[in-house]
C-alpha positions as CSV (number, residue, x, y, z in Angstrom):
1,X,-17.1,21.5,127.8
2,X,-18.3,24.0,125.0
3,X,-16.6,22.0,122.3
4,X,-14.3,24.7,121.6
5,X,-11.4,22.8,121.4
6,X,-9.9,19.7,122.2
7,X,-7.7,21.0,125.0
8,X,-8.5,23.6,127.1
9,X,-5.9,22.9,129.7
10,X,-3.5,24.9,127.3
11,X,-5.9,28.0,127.3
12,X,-6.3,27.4,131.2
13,X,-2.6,27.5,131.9
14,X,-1.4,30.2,129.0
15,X,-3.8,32.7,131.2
16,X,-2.2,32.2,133.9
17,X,1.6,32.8,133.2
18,X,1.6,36.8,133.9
19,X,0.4,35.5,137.6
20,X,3.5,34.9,138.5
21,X,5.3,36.6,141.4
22,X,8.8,36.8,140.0
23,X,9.5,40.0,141.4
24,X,8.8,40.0,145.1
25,X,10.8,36.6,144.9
26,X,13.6,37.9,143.6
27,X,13.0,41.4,145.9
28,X,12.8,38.5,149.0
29,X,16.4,37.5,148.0
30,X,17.7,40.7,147.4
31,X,16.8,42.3,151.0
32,X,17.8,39.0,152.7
33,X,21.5,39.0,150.8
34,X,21.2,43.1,151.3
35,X,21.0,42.3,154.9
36,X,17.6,43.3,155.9
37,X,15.6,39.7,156.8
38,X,12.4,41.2,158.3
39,X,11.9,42.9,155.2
40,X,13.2,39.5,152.9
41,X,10.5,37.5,155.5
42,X,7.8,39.6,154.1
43,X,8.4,39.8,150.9
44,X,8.8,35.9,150.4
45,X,5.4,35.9,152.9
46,X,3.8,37.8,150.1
47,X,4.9,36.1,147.3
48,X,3.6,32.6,149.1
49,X,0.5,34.1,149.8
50,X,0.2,36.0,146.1
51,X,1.3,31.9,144.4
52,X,-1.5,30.5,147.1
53,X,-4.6,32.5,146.1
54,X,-3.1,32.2,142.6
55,X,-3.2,28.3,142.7
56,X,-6.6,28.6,144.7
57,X,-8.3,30.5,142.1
58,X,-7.2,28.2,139.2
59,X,-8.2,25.3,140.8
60,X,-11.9,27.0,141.8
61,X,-12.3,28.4,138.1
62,X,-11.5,24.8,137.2
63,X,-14.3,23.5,139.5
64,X,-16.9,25.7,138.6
65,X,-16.5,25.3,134.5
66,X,-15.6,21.7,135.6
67,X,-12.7,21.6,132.9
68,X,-10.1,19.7,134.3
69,X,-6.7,19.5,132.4
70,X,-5.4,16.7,134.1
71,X,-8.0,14.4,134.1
72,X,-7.9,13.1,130.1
């Protein structure tokens, strides 16, 4: 768009590594295997929820610079 570059997908999706939620995932599979499943149920809640808004916000960010990586 700004003729930075001649693929901003890879700036897009470098940004974005940090963003994801290893730890309650793994935390999800440690309390289930632990023996505590109301505790693994939310955990694994809030890791689909933190990878939603995650994927939300990319996408939104994408729309509003209207940079798409996937459309060469």
């Amino acid at each position: 768009m700004y003729n930075i570059g001649e693929q901003p997908f890879l700036a897009m999706a470098s940004s974005v590594l940090m963003l994801v939620p290893g730890f309650p995932l793994i935390n999800a599979v440690a309390d289930m295997v632990k023996g505590f499943p109301c505790m693994g149920l939310a955990r694994w809640t809030m890791a689909s929820l933190l990878t939603l808004s995650t994927c939300m916000g990319i996408v939104a960010a994408m729309n509003v610079l209207d940079v798409w990586g996937w459309l060469l």
